[in-house]
C-alpha positions in Angstrom: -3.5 -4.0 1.4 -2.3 -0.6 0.2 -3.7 2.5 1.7 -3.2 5.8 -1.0 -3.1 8.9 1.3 -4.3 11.8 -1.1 -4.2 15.9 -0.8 -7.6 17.0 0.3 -7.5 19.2 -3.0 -7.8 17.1 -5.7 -6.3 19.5 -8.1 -3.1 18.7 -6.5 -3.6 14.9 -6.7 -1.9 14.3 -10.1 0.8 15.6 -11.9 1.9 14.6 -15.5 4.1 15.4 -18.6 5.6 13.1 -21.4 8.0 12.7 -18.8 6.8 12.2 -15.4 3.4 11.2 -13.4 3.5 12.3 -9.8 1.3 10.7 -7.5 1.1 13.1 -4.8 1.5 12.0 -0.6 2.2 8.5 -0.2 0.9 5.0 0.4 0.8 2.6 3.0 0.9 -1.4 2.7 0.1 -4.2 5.4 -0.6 -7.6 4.6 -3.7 -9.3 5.9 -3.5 -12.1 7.6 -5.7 -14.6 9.7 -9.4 -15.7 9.0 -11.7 -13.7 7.2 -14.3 -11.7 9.5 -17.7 -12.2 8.9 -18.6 -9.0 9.9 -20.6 -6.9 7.5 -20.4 -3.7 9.2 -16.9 -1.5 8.4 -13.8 -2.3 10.7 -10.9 -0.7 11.4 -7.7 -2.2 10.7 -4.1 -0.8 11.6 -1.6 0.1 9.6 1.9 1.4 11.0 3.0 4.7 9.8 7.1 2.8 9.0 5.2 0.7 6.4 5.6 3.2 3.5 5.3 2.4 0.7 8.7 2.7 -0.7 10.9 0.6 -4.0 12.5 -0.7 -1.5 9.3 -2.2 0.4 7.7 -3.5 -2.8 11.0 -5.2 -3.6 10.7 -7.1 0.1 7.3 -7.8 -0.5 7.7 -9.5 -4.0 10.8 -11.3 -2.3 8.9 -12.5 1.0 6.2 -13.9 -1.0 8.5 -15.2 -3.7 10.2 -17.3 -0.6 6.9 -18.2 0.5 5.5 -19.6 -2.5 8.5 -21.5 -3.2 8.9 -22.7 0.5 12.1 -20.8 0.9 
């Protein structure tokens, strides 16, 4: 799951050129796990504030489910 943290004022949201796009603020990431809720109301999930979303992080996260699909 990725969580997009955006400006209150969207004019500051995006940012573009021939050569750039800015996304402004950040994003966080968790991965779900365990059984599916059957809840239909909303409910709150928790995601740490470390799990930015960063190169680095996606590059983990393809690498940790790479292992885990190959059995690794």
């Amino acid at each position: 799951l990725i969580l997009l943290c955006l400006p209150r004022d969207e004019t500051l949201w995006l940012a573009s050129s021939e050569v750039e796009l800015v996304l402004r603020r950040c994003c966080y990431w968790t991965i779900l796990d365990g059984a599916e809720t059957k809840r239909k109301e909303s409910q709150r999930i928790r995601i740490p504030r470390a799990n930015l979303l960063t190169v680095e992080a996606v590059a983990g996260i393809l690498k940790q489910e790479r292992d885990r699909r190959l059995g690794s």
